[in-house]
C-alpha positions as a Python dict, from the first residue, in 0.01 Angstrom:
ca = {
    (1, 'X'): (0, 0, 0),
    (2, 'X'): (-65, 19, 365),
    (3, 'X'): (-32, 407, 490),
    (4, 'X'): (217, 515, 741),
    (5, 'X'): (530, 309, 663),
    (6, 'X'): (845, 404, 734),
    (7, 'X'): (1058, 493, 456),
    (8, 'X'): (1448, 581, 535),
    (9, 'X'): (1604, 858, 307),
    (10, 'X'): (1959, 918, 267),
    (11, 'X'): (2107, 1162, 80),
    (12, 'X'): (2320, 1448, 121),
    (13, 'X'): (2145, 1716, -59),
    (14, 'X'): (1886, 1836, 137),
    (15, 'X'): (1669, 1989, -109),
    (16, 'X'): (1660, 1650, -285),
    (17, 'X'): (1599, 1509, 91),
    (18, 'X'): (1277, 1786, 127),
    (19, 'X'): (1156, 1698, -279),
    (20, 'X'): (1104, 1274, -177),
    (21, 'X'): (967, 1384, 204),
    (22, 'X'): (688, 1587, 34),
    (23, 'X'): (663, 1295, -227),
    (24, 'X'): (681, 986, 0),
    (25, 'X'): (432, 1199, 250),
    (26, 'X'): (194, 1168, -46),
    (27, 'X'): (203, 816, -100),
    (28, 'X'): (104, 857, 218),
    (29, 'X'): (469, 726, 430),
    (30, 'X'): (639, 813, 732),
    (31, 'X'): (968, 974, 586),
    (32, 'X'): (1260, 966, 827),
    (33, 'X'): (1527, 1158, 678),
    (34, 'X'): (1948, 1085, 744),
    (35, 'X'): (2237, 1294, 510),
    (36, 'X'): (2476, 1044, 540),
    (37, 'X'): (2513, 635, 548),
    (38, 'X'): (2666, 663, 907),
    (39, 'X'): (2385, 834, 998),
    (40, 'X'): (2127, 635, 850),
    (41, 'X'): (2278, 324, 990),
    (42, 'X'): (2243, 487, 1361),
    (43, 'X'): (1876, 579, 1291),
    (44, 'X'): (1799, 147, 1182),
    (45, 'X'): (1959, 93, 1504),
    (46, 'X'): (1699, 269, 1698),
    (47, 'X'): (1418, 241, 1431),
    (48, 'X'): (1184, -29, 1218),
    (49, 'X'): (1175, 84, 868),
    (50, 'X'): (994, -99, 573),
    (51, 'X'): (1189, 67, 282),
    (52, 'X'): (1555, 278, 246),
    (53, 'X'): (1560, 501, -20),
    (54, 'X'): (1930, 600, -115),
    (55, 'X'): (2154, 808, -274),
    (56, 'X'): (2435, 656, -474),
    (57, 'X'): (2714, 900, -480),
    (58, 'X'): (2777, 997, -90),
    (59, 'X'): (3087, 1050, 126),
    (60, 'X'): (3202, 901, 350),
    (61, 'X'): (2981, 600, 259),
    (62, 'X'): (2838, 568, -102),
    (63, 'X'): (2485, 436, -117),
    (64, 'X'): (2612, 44, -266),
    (65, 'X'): (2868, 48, 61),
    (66, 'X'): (2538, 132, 301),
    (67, 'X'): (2312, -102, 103),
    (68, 'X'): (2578, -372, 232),
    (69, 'X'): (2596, -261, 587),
    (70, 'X'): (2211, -277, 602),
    (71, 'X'): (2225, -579, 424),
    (72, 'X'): (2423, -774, 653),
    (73, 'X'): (2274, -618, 944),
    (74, 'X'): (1893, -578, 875),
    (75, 'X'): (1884, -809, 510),
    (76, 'X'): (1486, -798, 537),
    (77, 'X'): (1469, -420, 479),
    (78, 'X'): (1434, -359, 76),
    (79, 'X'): (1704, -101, -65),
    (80, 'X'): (1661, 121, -327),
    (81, 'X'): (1932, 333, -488),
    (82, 'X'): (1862, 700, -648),
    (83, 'X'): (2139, 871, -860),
    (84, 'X'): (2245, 1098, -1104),
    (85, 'X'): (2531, 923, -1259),
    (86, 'X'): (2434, 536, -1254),
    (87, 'X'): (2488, 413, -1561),
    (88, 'X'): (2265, 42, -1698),
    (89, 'X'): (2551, -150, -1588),
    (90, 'X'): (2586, -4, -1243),
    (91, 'X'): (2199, -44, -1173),
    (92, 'X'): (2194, -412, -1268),
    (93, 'X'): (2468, -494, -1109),
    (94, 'X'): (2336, -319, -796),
    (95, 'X'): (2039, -528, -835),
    (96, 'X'): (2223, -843, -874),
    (97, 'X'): (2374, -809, -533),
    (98, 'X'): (2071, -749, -394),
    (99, 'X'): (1881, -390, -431),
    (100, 'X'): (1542, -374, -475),
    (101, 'X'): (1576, -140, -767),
    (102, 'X'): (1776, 153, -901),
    (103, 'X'): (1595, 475, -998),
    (104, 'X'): (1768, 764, -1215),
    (105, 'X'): (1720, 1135, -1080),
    (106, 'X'): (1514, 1315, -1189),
    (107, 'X'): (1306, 1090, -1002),
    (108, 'X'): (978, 975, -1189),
    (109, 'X'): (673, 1046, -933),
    (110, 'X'): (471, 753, -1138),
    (111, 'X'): (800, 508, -1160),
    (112, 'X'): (851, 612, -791),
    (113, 'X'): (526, 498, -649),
    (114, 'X'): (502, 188, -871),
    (115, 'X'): (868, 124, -701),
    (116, 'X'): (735, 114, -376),
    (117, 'X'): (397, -31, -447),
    (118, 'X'): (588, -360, -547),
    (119, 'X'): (774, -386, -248),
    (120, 'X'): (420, -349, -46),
    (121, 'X'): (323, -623, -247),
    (122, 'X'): (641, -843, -170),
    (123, 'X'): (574, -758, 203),
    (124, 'X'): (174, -808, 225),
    (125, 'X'): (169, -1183, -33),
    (126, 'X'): (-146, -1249, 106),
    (127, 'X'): (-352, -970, -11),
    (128, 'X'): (-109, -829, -333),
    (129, 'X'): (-248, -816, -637),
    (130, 'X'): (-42, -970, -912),
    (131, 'X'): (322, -802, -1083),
    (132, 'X'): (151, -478, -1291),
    (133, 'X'): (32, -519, -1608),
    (134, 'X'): (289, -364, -1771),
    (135, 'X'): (530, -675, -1697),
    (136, 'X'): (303, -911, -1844),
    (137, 'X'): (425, -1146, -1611),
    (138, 'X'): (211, -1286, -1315),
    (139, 'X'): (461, -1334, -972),
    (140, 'X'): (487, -1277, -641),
    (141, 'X'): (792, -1456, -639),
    (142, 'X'): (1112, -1177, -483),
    (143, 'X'): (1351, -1367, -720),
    (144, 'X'): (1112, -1303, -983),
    (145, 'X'): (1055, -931, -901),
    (146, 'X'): (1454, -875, -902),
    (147, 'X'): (1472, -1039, -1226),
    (148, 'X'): (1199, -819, -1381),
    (149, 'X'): (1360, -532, -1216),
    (150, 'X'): (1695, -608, -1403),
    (151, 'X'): (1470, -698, -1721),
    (152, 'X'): (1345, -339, -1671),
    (153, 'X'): (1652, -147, -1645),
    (154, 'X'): (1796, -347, -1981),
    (155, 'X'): (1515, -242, -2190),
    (156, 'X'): (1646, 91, -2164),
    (157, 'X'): (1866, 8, -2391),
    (158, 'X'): (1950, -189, -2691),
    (159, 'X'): (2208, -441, -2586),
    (160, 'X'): (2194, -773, -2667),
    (161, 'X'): (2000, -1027, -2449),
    (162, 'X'): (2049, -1350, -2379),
    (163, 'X'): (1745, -1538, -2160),
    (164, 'X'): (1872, -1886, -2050),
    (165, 'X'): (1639, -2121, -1801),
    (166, 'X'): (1439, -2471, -1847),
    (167, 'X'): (1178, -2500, -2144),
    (168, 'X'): (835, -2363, -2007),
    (169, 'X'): (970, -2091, -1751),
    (170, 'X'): (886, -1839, -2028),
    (171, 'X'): (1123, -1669, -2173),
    (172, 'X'): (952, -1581, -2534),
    (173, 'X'): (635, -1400, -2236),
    (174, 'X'): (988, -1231, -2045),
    (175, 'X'): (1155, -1188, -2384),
    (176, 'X'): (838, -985, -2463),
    (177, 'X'): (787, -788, -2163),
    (178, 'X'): (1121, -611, -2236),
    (179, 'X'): (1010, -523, -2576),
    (180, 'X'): (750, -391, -2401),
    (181, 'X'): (876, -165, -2168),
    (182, 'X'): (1164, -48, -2480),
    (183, 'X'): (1203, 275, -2675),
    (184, 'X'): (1083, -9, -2937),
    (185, 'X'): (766, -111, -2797),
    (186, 'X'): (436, -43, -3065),
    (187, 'X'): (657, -179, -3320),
    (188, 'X'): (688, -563, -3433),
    (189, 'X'): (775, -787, -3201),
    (190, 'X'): (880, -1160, -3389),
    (191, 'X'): (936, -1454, -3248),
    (192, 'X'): (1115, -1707, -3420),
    (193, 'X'): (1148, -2082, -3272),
    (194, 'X'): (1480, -2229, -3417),
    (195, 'X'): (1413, -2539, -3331),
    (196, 'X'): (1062, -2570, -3515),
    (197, 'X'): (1179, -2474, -3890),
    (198, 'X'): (1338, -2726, -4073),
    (199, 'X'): (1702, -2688, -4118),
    (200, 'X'): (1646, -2581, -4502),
    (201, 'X'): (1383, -2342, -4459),
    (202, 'X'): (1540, -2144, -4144),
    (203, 'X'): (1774, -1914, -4358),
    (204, 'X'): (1504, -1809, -4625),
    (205, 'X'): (1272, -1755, -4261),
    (206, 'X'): (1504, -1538, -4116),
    (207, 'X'): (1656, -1349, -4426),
    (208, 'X'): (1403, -1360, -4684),
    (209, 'X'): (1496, -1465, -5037),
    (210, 'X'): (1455, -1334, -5387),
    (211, 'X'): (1250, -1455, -5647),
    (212, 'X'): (1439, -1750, -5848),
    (213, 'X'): (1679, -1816, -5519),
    (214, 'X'): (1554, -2156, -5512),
    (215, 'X'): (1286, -2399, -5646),
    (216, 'X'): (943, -2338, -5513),
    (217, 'X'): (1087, -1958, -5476),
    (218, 'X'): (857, -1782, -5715),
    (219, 'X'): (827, -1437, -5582),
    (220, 'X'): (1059, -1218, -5349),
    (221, 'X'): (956, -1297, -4983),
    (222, 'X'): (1053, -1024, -4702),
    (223, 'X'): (1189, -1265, -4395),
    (224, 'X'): (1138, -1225, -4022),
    (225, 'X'): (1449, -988, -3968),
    (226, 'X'): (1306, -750, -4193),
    (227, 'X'): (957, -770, -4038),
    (228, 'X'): (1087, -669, -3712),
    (229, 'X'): (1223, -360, -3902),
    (230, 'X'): (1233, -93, -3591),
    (231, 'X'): (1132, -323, -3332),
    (232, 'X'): (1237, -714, -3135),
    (233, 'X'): (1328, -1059, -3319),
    (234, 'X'): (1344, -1317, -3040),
    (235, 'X'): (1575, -1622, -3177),
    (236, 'X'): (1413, -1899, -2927),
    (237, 'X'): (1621, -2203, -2891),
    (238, 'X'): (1894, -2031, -3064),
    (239, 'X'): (2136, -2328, -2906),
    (240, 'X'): (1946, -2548, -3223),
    (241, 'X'): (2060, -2301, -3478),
    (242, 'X'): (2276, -2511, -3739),
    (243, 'X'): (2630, -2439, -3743),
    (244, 'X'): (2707, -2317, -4039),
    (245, 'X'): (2324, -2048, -4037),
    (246, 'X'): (2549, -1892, -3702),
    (247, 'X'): (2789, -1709, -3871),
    (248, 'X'): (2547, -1542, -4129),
    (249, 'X'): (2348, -1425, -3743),
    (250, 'X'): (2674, -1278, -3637),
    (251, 'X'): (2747, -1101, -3918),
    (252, 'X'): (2363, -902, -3878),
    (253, 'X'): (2466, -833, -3529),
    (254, 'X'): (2823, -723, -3615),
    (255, 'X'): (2720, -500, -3942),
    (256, 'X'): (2320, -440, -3887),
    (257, 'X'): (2296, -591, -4243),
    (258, 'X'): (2152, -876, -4422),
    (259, 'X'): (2134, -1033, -4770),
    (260, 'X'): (1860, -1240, -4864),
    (261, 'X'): (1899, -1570, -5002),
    (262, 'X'): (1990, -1544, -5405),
    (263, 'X'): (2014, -1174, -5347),
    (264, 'X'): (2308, -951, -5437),
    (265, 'X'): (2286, -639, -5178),
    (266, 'X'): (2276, -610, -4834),
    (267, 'X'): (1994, -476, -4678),
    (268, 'X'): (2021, -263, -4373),
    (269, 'X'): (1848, -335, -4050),
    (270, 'X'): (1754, -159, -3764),
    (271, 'X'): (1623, -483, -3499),
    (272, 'X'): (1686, -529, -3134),
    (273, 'X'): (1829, -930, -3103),
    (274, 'X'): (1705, -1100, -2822),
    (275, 'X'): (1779, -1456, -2761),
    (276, 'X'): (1716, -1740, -2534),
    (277, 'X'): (1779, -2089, -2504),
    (278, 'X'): (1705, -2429, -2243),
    (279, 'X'): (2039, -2519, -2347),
    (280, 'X'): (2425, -2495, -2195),
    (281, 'X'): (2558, -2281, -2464),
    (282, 'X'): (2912, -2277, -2287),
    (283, 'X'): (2903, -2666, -2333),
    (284, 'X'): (2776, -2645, -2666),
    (285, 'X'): (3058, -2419, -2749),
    (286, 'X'): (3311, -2682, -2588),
    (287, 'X'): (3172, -2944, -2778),
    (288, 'X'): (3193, -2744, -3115),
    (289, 'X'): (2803, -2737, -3160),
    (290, 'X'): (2804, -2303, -3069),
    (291, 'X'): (3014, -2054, -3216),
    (292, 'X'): (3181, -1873, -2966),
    (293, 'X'): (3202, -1568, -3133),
    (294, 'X'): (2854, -1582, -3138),
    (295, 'X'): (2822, -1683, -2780),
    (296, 'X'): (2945, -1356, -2696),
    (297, 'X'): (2813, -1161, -2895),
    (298, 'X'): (2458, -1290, -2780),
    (299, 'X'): (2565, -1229, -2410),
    (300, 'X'): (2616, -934, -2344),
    (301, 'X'): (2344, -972, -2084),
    (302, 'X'): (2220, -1303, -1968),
    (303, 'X'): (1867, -1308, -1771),
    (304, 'X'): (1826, -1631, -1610),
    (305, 'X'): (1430, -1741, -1549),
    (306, 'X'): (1406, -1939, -1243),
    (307, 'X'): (1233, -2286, -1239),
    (308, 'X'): (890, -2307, -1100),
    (309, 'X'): (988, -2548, -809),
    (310, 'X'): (1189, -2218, -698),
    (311, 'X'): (913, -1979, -743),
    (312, 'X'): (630, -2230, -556),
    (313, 'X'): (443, -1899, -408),
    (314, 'X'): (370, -1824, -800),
    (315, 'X'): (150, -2137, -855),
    (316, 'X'): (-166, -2053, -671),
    (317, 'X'): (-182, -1689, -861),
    (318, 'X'): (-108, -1904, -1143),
    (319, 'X'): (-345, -2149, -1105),
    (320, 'X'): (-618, -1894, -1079),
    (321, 'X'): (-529, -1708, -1339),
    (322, 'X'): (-521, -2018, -1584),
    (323, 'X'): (-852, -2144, -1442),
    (324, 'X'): (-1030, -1768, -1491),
    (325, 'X'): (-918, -1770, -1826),
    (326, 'X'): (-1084, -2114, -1957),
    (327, 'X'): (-1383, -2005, -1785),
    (328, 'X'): (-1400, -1706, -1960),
    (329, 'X'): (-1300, -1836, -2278),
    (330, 'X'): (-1509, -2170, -2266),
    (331, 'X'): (-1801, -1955, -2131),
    (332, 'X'): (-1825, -2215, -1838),
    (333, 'X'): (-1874, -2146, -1508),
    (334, 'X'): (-1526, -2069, -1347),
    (335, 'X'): (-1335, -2381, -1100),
    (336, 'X'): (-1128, -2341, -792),
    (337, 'X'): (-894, -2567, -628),
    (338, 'X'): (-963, -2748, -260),
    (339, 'X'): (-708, -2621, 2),
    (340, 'X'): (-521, -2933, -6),
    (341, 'X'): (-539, -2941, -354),
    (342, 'X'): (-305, -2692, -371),
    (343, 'X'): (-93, -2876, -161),
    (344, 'X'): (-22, -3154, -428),
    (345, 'X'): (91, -2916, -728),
    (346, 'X'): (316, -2746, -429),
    (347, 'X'): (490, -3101, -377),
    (348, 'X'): (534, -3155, -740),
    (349, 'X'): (871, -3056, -937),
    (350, 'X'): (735, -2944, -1223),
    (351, 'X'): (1000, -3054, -1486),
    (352, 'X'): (779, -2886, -1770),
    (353, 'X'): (745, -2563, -1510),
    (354, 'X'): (461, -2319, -1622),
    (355, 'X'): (363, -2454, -1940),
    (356, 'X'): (292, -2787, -1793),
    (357, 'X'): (141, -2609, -1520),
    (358, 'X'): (-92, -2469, -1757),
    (359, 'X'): (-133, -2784, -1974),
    (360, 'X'): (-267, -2957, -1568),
    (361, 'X'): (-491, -2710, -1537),
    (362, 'X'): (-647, -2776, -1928),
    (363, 'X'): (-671, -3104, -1799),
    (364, 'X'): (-824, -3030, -1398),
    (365, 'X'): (-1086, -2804, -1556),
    (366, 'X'): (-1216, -3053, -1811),
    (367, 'X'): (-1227, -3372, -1565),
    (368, 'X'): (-1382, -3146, -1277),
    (369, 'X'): (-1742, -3197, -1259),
    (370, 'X'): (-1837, -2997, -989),
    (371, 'X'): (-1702, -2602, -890),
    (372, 'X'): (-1417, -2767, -654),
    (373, 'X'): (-1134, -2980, -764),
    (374, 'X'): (-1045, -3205, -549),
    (375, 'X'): (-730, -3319, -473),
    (376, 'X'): (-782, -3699, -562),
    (377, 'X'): (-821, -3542, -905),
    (378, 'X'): (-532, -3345, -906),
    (379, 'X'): (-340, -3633, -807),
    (380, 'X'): (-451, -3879, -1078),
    (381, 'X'): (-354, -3571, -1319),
    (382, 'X'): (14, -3608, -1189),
    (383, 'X'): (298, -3925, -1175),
    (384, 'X'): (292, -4056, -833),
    (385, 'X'): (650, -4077, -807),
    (386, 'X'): (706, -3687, -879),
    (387, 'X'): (482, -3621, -597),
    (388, 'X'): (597, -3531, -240),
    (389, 'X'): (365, -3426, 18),
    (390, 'X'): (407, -3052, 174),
    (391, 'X'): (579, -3088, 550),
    (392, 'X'): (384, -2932, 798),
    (393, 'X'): (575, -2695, 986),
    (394, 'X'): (601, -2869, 1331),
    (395, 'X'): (719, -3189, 1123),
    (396, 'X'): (972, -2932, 925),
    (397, 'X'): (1097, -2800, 1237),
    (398, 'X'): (1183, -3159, 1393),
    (399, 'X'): (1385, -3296, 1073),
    (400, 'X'): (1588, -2942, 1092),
    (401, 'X'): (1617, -2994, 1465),
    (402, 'X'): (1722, -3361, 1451),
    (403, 'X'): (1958, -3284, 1163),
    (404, 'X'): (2127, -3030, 1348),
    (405, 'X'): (2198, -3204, 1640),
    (406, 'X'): (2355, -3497, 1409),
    (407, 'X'): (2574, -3270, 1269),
    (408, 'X'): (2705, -3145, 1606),
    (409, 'X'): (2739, -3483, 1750),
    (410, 'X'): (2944, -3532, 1401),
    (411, 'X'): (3145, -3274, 1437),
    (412, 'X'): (3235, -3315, 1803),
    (413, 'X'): (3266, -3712, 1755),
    (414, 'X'): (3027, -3796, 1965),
    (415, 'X'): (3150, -3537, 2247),
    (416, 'X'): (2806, -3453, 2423),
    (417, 'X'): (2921, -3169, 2644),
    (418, 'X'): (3113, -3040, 2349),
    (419, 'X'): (2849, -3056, 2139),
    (420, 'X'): (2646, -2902, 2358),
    (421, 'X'): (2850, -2603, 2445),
    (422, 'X'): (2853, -2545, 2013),
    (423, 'X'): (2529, -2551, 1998),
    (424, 'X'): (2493, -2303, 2318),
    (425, 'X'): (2266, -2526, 2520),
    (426, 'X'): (2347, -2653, 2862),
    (427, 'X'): (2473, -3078, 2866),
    (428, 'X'): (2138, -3169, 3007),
    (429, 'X'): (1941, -2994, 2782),
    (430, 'X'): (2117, -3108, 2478),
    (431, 'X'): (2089, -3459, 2620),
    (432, 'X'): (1705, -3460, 2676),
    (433, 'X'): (1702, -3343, 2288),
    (434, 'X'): (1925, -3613, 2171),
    (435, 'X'): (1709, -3844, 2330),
    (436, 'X'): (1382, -3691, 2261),
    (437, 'X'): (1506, -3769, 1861),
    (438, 'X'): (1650, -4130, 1907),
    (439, 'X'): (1985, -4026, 1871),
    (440, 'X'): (2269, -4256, 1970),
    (441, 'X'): (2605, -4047, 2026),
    (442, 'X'): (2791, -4368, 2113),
    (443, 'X'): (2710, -4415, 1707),
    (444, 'X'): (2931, -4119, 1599),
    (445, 'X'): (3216, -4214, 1875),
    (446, 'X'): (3224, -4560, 1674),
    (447, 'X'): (3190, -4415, 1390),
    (448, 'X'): (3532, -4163, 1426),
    (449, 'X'): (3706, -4479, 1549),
    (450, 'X'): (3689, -4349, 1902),
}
C-alpha cells in the first residue's frame, strides 16, 4: 500500500470517527474526517480521495444513499460501508450495487487493513501482488474482487449456495474458498461431480448403502454426505443430477437427514450444501429436466463466476503462475512468455476459460525449447479462427471515433450542422472529421429517404 492516501470517513459518532483516524493513521493514510453524507459530499467536491469509509445508519443521508451520490458523481472512488446492524443480506446486496465491501463494527484491525490493502492492489495492477492467500483464488480482476467479497460475506453463514458460470471458470476452487473462510473450515470439504458417476452408482455415492442393499454390496459403505459430516459437500454439475435422485437431495436439505440405500433409519446430518452448475437451471426447470422445488431451495444465493474473456487482466498472473508451477514440479528450469506473446492469449475467447488456459500452458511449456515462448508458438497452440489480434490504442480510438460520428450522422439523417451541434463540435470541425474517416453523409440522407 502506498503511504499517505486519502481515506474519507463518515460517520456520526465521533468517538468511532477518532478510533479509525488513529487506525487508518497507522496503516499509514491521510484520514479526512466528515459526520454526515452532506458533508462528506462537500469535502469530494474540494478534495481527491482514494477510499470512503462509511457508516451505514446516518441521518439525514444513510451511508447506501451517499455511496450512490458518490457513485454517480465520483464512480472511481471505492466505497466501503461500516455498521452495527447490517445484516448478510444487506452487505451483499450493498456489494452488488457496487461497494467495495461491507465491514461489521466492531471493526477488525486485521480484516480492516486487508480491506484496504485490496483496493491498493485494484488501484496499483501493475505492481499488486496476487488476491491473498486466503481466497485461494489468483485475480486482479475488480469483478472478480466484488465477487470474492460477496463469496466472503456468505461464508459467514450457512445458507445455501448456488455457483453458476461456464465449465472451467472454477467454481469447485471458488466453491472451496468459501469453505475456507467458514465457521466449517478444518473440516471435510467433498466434492462430488454429478456428471462423472454413473447414473446407478450416484445414490449409493452420495448416501451410502448397507450391506446386502444391492449385489456387489457386501459391507456397509459410509457415502459422501456423511463424510462431509461437520463440514462442505459441493454437488458440481448438479443440473446432470437424474430426476428422480432430486427429490431424495431435497429432502436432506429440507430435514438434515438421510437414509442409506437398503437402510431403514435416517441418519442425521450436519453438512453445508453448496452447488454449482454450467447449466440454465431455470430452462432446465421449464423443460421438466430440474425440480423446481429444488431450484429454490439450491438458490438461496447464486454467485455467478465471470468468463475469462471478461477477466483478460487475470491471464498474465495466470499464466505465470501456471508456468512457475510446472517448473517447480517438473524440476525444469522455469519459461516466460514474449511481450507479444501475451498479446495472442489476450485476443483469444477462451471457450474452455481457465482450465484450458491451463491445459495451453501444459502444452507452451513442453514445445518451448528455449526460456522464451514465442508467440509463433503460442499461436500454433491455438485455432486460427478464435484468434483476434489486440487493437492498439490509437487504432481503438479511430473505430470508436468513426463509429460515433456514424451514429450522429444516423441519427440526424444526414443533417451535418445538426449533427454537429449533438456532438458539441463546431460544422467545420465535424466536417474535417467526417472526411478525415471517409464518411459520406449524403449516404444516410439516401438512406432515410431524404
Amino acid at each position: 500500500m502506498i503511504n499517505k492516501r486519502q481515506v474519507l470517513i463518515v460517520d456520526d459518532d465521533p468517538g468511532m470517527l477518532q478510533l479509525l483516524s488513529l487506525r487508518l493513521g497507522g496503516f499509514g493514510y491521510e484520514v479526512i474526517t466528515a459526520q454526515s453524507g452532506p458533508e462528506a459530499l462537500a469535502i469530494l467536491e474540494d478534495r481527491v480521495v482514494n477510499v470512503v469509509l462509511s457508516d451505514l445508519r446516518m441521518e439525514p443521508m444513510n451511508g447506501m444513499e451517499l455511496f450512490q451520490k458518490v457513485n454517480e458523481r465520483w464512480p472511481g472512488i471505492p466505497f466501503i460501508v461500516l455498521t452495527a446492524h447490517g445484516t448478510i443480506r444487506e452487505a451483499v446486496s450493498a456489494t452488488q450495487e457496487g461497494v467495495f465491501a461491507f465491514l461489521t463494527k466492531p471493526v477488525d484491525k486485521d480484516e480492516l487493513e486487508s480491506t484496504l490493502n485490496r483496493i491498493g492492489d485494484l488501484h496499483h495492477p501493475v505492481s499488486a501482488e496476487p488476491e491473498p492467500a486466503a481466497s485461494g483464488i489468483l485475480t486482479r480482476s475488480p469483478k472478480m474482487y466484488q465477487l470474492l467479497e460477496q463469496a466472503r460475506l456468505y461464508a459467514q453463514s450457512d445458507v445455501n449456495i448456488l455457483i453458476t458460470g461456464e465449465s472451467g471458470t472454477g467454481k469447485e476452487v471458488l466453491a472451496n474458498t468459501i469453505h475456507n473462510n467458514s465457521a466449517r473450515q478444518g473440516k471435510p470439504f467433498v466434492a462430488i461431480n454429478c456428471s462423472a458417476i454413473p447414473q446407478e452408482l450416484l445414490e449409493s455415492e452420495l448416501f451410502g448403502h448397507v450391506k446386502g442393499a444391492f449385489t456387489g454390496a457386501q459391507q456397509d459403505r459410509e457415502g459422501l454426505f456423511a463424510t462431509a459430516e461437520g463440514g462442505t459437500i459441493l454437488l458440481d454439475e448438479i443440473g446432470d443430477m437424474p430426476y428422480l435422485l432430486q427429490a431424495k437431495i431435497l429432502r436432506v436439505l429440507q430435514e438434515g437427514k438421510l437414509r442409506p440405500v437398503g437402510g431403514r433409519a435416517d441418519v442425521c446430518l450436519d453438512v453445508r450444501v453448496i452447488s454449482a452448475t454450467h447449466i440454465d437451471l431455470e430452462l432446465a426447470m421449464a423443460e421438466k429436466r430440474f425440480r423446481e422445488d429444488l431450484f429454490y431451495r439450491l438458490n438461496v444465493v447464486n454467485l455467478q463466476l465471470p468468463p475469462l474473456r471478461e477477466r483478460l487482466e487475470d491471464i498474465p498472473l495466470l499464466v505465470d503462475h501456471f508456468l512457475t508451477r510446472i517448473a517447480s514440479r517438473t524440476g525444469k528450469p522455469s519459461k516466460t512468455l514474449a511481450p507479444d506473446a501475451v498479446g495472442v492469449l489476450l485476443g483469444y475467447d477462451w471457450p474452455g476459460n481457465i482450465r484450458q488456459l491451463e491445459n495451453t500452458v501444459e502444452r507452451l511449456f513442453a514445445l518451448a525449447s528455449g526460456p522464451v515462448i514465442a508467440a509463433s508458438l503460442v499461436e500454433q497452440s491455438l485455432p486460427v479462427e478464435r484468434v483476434k489480434p489486440v487493437i492498439p490504442l490509437a487504432e481503438a480510438r479511430r473505430e470508436f471515433e468513426r463509429s460515433y460520428l456514424v451514429q450522429m450522422l444516423t441519427a440526424t439523417n444526414g443533417n451535418m450542422t445538426l449533427a454537429a451541434e449533438l456532438a458539441g463540435r463546431n460544422r467545420s470541425d465535424f466536417h474535417k472529421l467526417v472526411k478525415r474517416h471517409g464518411i459520406n453523409p449524403d449516404r444516410y440522407r439516401a438512406a432515410s429517404g431524404d
